[in-house]
N, C-alpha and C positions, 0 to 999 in steps of 0.2 A: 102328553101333558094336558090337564083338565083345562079349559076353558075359563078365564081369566078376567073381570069385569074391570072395569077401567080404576076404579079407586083402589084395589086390590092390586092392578098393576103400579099403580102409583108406590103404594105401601112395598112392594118386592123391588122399583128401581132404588126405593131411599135405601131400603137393605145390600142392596147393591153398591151403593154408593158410601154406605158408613159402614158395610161390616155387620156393625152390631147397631139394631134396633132397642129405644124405650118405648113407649108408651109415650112421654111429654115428644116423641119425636113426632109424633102422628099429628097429636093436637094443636102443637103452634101448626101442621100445615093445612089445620081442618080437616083432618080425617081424622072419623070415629073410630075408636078403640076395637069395636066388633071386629073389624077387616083382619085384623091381628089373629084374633080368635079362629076367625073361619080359614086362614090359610094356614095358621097350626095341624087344624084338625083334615085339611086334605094335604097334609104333608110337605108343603112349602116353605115352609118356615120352620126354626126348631126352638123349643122352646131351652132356655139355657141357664135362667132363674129368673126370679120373683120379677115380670115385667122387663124381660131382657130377651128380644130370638135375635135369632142368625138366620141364615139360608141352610141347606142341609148340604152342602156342598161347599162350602165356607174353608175357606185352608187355615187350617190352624197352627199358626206360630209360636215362637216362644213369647210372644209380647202379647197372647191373644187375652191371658188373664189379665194383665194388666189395663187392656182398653175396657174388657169388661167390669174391672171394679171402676175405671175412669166414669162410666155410663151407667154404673150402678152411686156412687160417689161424687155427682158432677161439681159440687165446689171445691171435694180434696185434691191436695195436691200429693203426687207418689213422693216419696221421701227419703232418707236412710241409705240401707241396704239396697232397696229396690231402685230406687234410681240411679244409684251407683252401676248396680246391675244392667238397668238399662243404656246406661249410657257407656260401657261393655269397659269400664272403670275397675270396676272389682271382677274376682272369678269366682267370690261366692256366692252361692245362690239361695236366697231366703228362705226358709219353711211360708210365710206368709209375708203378703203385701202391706207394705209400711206406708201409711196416707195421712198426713196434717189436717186438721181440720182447724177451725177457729176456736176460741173458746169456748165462743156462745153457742153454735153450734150443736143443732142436737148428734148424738152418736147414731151412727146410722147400723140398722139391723143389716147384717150380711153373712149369709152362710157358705 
């Protein structure tokens, strides 16, 4: 394993510790965005969409899309279907994630 600078370890315990990394995770704790970048690029981190990694070893469950539109979404709330779903209510399982958002709200890009 490569050699590991202390703000960079900082950045892999919060990954450790939420799963799923943003970007605003960094910056309320004062770490710059780079660190993100440079442990993408020597393969500790994976990148998972637009401003979202993981670890590369991250266990992937069935609730794993769901945190990630949570941390892609952070004001919606899951809804419908999907919350039913998660809350192992229903046995259907949704083609897509159902999320509230407020009116005002702008609609958030996610692919």
């Amino acid at each position: 394993m490569p050699k590991v600078r202390t703000k960079e370890k900082q950045v892999l315990d919060l990954a450790r510790a939420a799963g799923i990394l943003r970007l605003t995770d960094l910056t309320e704790k004062g770490i710059h965005p780079e660190h993100l970048r440079r442990l993408h690029q020597k393969g500790l981190l994976v990148r998972i969409g637009r401003g979202v990694y993981t670890l590369p070893e991250a266990s992937v469950s069935g609730n794993f899309t769901l945190a990630e539109v949570t941390k892609k979404v952070p004001r919606g709330v899951i809804c419908l279907l999907s919350a039913l779903r998660f809350h192992e209510i229903a046995t259907q399982s949704p083609p897509d994630i159902w999320i509230a958002l407020d009116r005002k709200a702008v609609r958030p890009q996610i692919n």
